[in-house]
Structures are given as structure tokens and as C-alpha cells.
N, C-alpha and C positions, 0 to 999 in steps of 0.2 A: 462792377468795379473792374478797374483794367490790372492788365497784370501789374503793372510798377505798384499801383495802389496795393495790392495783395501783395508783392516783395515788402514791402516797409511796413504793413501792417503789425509782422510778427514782432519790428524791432518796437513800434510804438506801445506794444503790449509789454516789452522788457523796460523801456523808458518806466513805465508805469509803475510797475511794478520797485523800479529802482528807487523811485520817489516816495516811497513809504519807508525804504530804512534812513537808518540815521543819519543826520545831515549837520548838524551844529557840532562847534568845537566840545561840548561838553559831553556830547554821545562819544568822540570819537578816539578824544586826550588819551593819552595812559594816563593811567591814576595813581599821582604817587605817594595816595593818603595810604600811611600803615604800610610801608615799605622803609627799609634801615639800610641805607646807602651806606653805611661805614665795612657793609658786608657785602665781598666781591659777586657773590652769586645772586643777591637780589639786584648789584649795583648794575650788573652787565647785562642780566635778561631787560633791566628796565632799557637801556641803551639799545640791548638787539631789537627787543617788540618797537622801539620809535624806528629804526634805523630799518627796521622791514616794514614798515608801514610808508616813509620814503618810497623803500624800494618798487613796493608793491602800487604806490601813488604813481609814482613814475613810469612804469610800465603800459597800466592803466591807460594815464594822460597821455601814452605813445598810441597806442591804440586808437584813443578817441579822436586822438588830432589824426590820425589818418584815414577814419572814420570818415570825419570833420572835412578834410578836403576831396573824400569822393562826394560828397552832398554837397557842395559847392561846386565841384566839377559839372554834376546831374540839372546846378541849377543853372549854372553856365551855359550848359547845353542848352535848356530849354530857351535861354534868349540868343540865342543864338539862332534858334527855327522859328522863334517870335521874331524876328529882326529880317528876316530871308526876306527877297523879292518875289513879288508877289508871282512872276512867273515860277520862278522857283519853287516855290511854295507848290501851287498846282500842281507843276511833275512829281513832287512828293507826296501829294495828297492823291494821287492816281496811281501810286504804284502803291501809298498807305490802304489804298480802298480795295485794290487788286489782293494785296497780301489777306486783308480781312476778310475779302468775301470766297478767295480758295482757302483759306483757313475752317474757317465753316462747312466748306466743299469737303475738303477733307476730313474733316471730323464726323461728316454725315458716311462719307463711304466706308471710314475704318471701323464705325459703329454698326456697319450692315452686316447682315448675315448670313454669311458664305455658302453660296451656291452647293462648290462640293469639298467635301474635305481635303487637306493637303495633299496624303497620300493620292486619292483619287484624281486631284485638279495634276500630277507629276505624271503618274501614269497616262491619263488622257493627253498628256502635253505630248510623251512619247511615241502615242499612236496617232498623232494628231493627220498627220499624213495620209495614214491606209483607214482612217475614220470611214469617211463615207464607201469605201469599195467594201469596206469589210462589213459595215451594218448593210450589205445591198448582199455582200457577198452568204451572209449567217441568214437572211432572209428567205432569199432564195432556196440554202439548203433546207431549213425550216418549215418552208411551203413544201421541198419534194419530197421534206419526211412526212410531212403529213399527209400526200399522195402515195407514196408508199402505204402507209398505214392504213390508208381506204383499200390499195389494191390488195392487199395481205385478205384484209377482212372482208370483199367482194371475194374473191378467191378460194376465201374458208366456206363462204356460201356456195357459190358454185360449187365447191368438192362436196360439200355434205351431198347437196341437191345431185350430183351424181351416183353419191352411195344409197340416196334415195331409190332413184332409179332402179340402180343396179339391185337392190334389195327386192325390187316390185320384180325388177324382171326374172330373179333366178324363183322367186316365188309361183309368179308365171308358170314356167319351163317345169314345175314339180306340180305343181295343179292338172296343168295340162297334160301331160304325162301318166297321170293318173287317170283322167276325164277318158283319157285315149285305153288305160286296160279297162275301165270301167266299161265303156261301149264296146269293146273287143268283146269281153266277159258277155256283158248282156245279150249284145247279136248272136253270140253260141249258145246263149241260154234261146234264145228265142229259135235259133234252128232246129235245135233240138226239141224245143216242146212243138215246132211244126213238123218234127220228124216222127215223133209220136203220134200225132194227131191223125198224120198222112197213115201210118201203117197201121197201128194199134187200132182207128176208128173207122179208117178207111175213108178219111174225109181228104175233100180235093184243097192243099195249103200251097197249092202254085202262088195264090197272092200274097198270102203271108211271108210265103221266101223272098218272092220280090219287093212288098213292102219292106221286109226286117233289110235285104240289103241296101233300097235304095237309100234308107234311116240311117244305116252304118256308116255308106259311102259320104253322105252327108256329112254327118257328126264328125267321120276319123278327118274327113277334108275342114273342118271346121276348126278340129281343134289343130291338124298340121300343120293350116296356116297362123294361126295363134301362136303356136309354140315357135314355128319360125322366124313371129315379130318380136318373140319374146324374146328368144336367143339376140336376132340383131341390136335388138333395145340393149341386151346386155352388155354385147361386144361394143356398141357405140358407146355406151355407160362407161366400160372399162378402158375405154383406148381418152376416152376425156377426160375420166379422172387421171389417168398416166398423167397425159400432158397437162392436166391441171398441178398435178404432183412436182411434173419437172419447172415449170412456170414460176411457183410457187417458191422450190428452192432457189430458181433463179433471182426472186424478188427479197425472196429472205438475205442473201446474198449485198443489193442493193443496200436493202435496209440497214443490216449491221454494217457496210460501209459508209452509212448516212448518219448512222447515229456516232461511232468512232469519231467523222468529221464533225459530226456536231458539238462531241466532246471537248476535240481539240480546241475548237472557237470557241468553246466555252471557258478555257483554261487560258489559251493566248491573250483571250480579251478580257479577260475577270470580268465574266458577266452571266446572264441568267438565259439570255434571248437577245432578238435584233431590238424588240421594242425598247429594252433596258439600255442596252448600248447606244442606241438612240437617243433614248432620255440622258443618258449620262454626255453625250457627246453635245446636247443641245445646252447642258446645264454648264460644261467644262467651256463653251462659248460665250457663255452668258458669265462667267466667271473670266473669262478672258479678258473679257469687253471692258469686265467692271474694273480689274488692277490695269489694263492697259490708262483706264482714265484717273487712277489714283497715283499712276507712274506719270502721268501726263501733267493732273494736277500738283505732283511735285516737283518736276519741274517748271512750271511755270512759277510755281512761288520759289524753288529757291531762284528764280530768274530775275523776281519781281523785289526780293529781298539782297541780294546782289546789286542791285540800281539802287534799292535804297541807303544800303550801305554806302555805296560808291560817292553818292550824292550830299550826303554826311557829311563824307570823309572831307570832300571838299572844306567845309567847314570849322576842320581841324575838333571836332569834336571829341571829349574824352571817350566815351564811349558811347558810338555810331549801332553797334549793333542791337543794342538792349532795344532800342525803336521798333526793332523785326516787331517786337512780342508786346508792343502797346500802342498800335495804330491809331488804337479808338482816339489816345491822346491828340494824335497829329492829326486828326480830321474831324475831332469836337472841343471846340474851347472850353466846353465846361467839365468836360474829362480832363484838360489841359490844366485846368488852374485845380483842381482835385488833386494832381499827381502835385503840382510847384506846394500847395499848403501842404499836404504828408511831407515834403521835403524841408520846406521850412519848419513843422511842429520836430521832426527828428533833428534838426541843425539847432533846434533851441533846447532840446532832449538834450544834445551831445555839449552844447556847450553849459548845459545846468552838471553834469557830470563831470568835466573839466572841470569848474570852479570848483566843486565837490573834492577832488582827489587833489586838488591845488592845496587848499585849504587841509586836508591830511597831512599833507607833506609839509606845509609852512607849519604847522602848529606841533609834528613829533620833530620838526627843528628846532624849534621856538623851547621845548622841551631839555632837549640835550644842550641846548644852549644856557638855559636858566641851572643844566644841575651842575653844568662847570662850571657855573658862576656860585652857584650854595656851594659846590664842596670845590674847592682850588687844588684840595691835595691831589686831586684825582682827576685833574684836567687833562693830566698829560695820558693819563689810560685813555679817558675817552676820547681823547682826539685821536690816539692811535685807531682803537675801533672807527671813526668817522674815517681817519685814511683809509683804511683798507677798504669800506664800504664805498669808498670814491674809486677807487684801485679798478674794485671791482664791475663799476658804472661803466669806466672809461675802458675795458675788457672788453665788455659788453656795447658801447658804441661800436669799438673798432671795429666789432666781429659783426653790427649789422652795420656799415660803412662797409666792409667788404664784399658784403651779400649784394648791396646794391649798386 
């Protein structure tokens, strides 16, 4: 149902409704059975309830005649676009077809649901410029903290592995050093039991001294080149771990400089990471795209809605614009004669209610008329009351006469 049909529905639903109260002179008379008009205050309520009943008729009947001539205006109009040439017609029905189908357009976008929220789509709008340097720029940091972060922990490896070393080798340099009074020790043991052997037994230990030193000479060369690789191993152990040491500071250094930055672009850009920024930036375009075409698409209809008006106007139409909002009429006859019959059923509504309040008004006259006429004495009150009730009508034109 188009919108004019849903405008006039709600009034066909009040017609209806109105058609169930009372409508005959006998529901509506005042009733002047068991009232004593010889008595001022029954006599003049009876006069004010007909005399407001007028009033109230009258009012009413201003109402519905001006009801009355917008519904006759609406149906005017429609012969009026019934009656257009047929060229004409067309250019109306192209800008009618236009309005309905970016109507629809619209309605699907504003029903979509939004990429990124407000806040976020304002903010992305503001960084919209340093987007891509800055998601390339947080990237890049991102990749060297996490190159940092391997060197830190190659680094920690390397330093253990030299405390390794250096652990073997001081171990080394105390073994050997020992191995060294051991074979000192034993060679003097052994001179000495050749020393006895030679005097005490009288036995020839020329070979024994020679063997015990060539043993010693051996062994002490054996272990002093040991102890010598040892000591090197340590000092090379210990000048690497140094320099691993200062390296180490060096990168720790880098790091907390890396991560501060990362902070910072964490904060600048209210974001988590490049990936996030990224997503956000890709979301804030995709949300760009889409008001950039609901902007697009409002202009185009109110562009298309503006011709149609314009086109109207031509035709001296009472009202050109109410058309925006029921195309369907202007480009389906049978939505066309839908909207003219609601318009006829409420012009026959309006005028069953006219003759209604007409009919109020002629009969609490007909009323004050009959009781001037039963009581004479008293004509002259109530004609004053009817003056002033007139007084009061012709108050009441002037004041809407001036409005208008």
C-alpha cells in the first residue's frame, strides 16, 4: 500500500468509528421533557446546551469543510496527472521510477551495518592521511622489535655458552695444577725409592732415574701445555663474554628504545599493532565507500525529487510535493485508482459528517425557536442570549479573517 493510502487510512478508521454514535434528531435534541421553564436556571441551561451545540456544530462544520476542500484539492490533482501529455507523463514517470528505486537504495544502506563505529570511523577520518605511512611505519618497528628480541636471546645464549667455557676452563687450570704437584710429588717419590735401592741394596737404578725423568718430563710438558690451553680458553671465554656483555647493553639499549616507540604508536593511533591499524584502516574505507554512496544517493534523489516537484508545479498543483512519497501511484494505475477511491470514501466520510453536524445545529435552533414561541414572556431573554452567541461567532470570524 502506498504511502497516501496509509496517510488516509487512519482518518478512514475515525470516519468509522464516527458512524456508530448518534446520528438522528432524536439521539441528539435536548430534551425538554421534565424541565420547568418558568424557572430561570433550568430555562437558560436549556438555551446555553442548544446554543453550545450550534456553537460546537459550527466549529466542527469549519473543520470538515476545510478537510472537505483539501480532499478535493488531492483529487484535483490526480486529474490533473491523469490529463498530462503523454510526453510529459514519461519525464514524470522517470524521475517517479528514479525516486522509488534510490528510495529502496537507501533504505538498504541506512539498514546496513556499520563497518566501524562512530568514534572510530572520526578518528580514522583524522588519520586518514598518515594511514598508510604509519601502518608501514608501526610494521617495520614491530619486525625490528622482534629482531631485537631474537638478538637479546641469541646473545643470552652466547653469554651462558661462554660462562660455560669459562667454567670448564678455570676447572681445567685447577685439575691441571694439581695433576702437575701430583707428578712432581710422585717423580720425588720415585727418586727417592731409586735412591735407596741404589745405596741401601747396592743395585745399579741408572735406568730408573732415567725412566722416572723421562716420565716426568713428559707428563709436567703434558699437563703445561693443557694448562696453558686452559688459561687461553679462559681469557678468550672472558674477553667474549665482556664484549658479549657490552653488546648486549648495547641492544638492551635499542630494545627499550623500540618498545617506548612502539608505545607511542600505540597511543597516537589507538591501536593494538600494524595488523589492527590495518584492519581498521581497511574497515574505515569500506565505511567511507559506503556514506560516500548514501551521500551520493541523496543527492541524486533529492535531485530527482526537485524535477519532480518542479514539474508539478507547472501544473499549478495544490500539493506537488506529497508525490515525492507515492510514486508507486504515478507509475501504477492501479495503485492510482487505490489512492483516488480512499480519497473519494473520506470526501463521502466528510460530507456524512457535515450533514451530521448540520443537522445538530438546525434542530438545537429549531429548539430555541419552538421555546420562544411556547413561552412569549421570555423571548426577549432568550433572544438576548442568541445575540450575544452571534456576538460572539462574528468575534470569532473576524479573528480567523485576520489570521488569514
Amino acid at each position: 500500500m502506498s504511502f497516501f493510502s496509509r496517510l488516509f487510512k487512519r482518518k478512514e478508521i475515525e470516519y468509522e468509528l464516527l458512524e456508530e454514535e448518534p446520528n438522528s434528531e432524536s439521539d441528539v435534541a435536548p430534551k425538554r421533557e421534565g424541565l420547568n421553564f418558568h424557572r430561570m436556571v433550568e430555562r437558560q441551561d436549556f438555551v446555553h446546551s442548544c446554543l453550545d451545540q450550534m456553537k460546537n456544530a459550527s466549529y466542527e462544520i469549519e473543520r470538515l469543510q476545510n478537510e472537505y476542500k483539501v480532499v478535493n484539492a488531492y483529487l484535483t490533482d490526480m486529474e490533473e496527472i491523469d490529463a498530462m501529455a503523454a510526453e510529459q507523463h514519461i519525464a514524470l514517470e522517470e524521475h517517479a521510477k528514479a525516486i522509488s528505486y534510490l528510495e529502496v537504495n537507501r533504505s538498504d544502506l541506512q539498514k546496513r551495518k556499520s563497518f566501524l563505529p562512530e568514534t572510530e570511523f572520526r578518528r580514522m577520518q583524522r588519520l586518514e592521511g598518515e594511514a598508510p605511512d604509519a601502518i608501514r611505519s608501526l610494521r617495520n618497528t614491530e619486525e625490528y622489535h622482534e629482531k631485537i628480541k631474537k638478538d637479546l636471546r641469541r646473545l643470552e645464549g652466547e653469554k651462558q655458552a661462554c660462562l660455560f667455557r669459562m667454567t670448564e676452563a678455570r676447572t681445567g687450570l685447577l685439575n691441571y695444577r694439581g695433576m702437575t704437584v701430583i707428578c712432581v710429588l710422585a717423580a720425588c717419590a720415585c727418586v727417592l725409592l731409586m735412591f735407596i735401592l741404589q745405596f741401601a741394596l747396592e743395585l745399579d737404578a741408572t735406568v730408573g732415574y732415567l725412566l722416572t725423568a723421562v716420565a716426568a718430563a713428559c707428563l709436567l710438558t703434558y699437563f703445561f701445555v693443557k694448562y696453558k690451553e686452559a688459561a687461553s680458553d679462559l681469557r678468550v671465554a672472558s674477553n667474549s663474554y665482556n664484549r658479549l656483555i657490552t653488546l648486549q647493553n648495547t641492544v638492551k639499549i635499542r630494545y627499550v628504545n623500540n618498545a617506548n616507540l612502539l608505545d607511542y604508536y600505540f597511543l597516537k593511533f589507538h591501536t593494538s599493532g600494524a595488523d589492527k591499524l590495518e584492519e581498521q584502516y581497511e574497515k574505515y574505507l569500506e565505511e567511507k565507500e559506503e556514506r560516500k554512496r548514501l551521500e551520493q544517493t541523496e543527492m541524486d534523489m533529492e535531485f530527482h525529487c526537485k524535477q519532480l516537484v518542479k514539474q508539478l508545479r507547472e501544473y499549478h498543483l495544490y500539493d506537488p510535493v506529497i508525490w515525492v512519497h507515492q510514486t508507486e501511484a504515478i507509475l501504477n494505475p492501479k495503485e492510482m485508482v487505490e489512492v483516488r477511491h480512499s480519497l473519494i470514501l473520506r470526501r463521502q466520510a466528510l460530507r456524512k459528517q457535515m450533514d451530521y453536524n448540520k443537522e445538530i445545529a438546525e434542530t438545537a435552533k429549531a429548539e430555541i425557536t419552538d421555546l420562544a414561541k411556547d413561552y412569549p414572556m421570555y423571548a426577549k431573554e432568550i433572544l438576548s442570549m442568541v445575540s450575544a452567541y452571534e456576538a460572539e461567532q462574528e468575534k470569532y470570524n473576524d479573528y480567523k479573517g485576520d489570521e488569514e
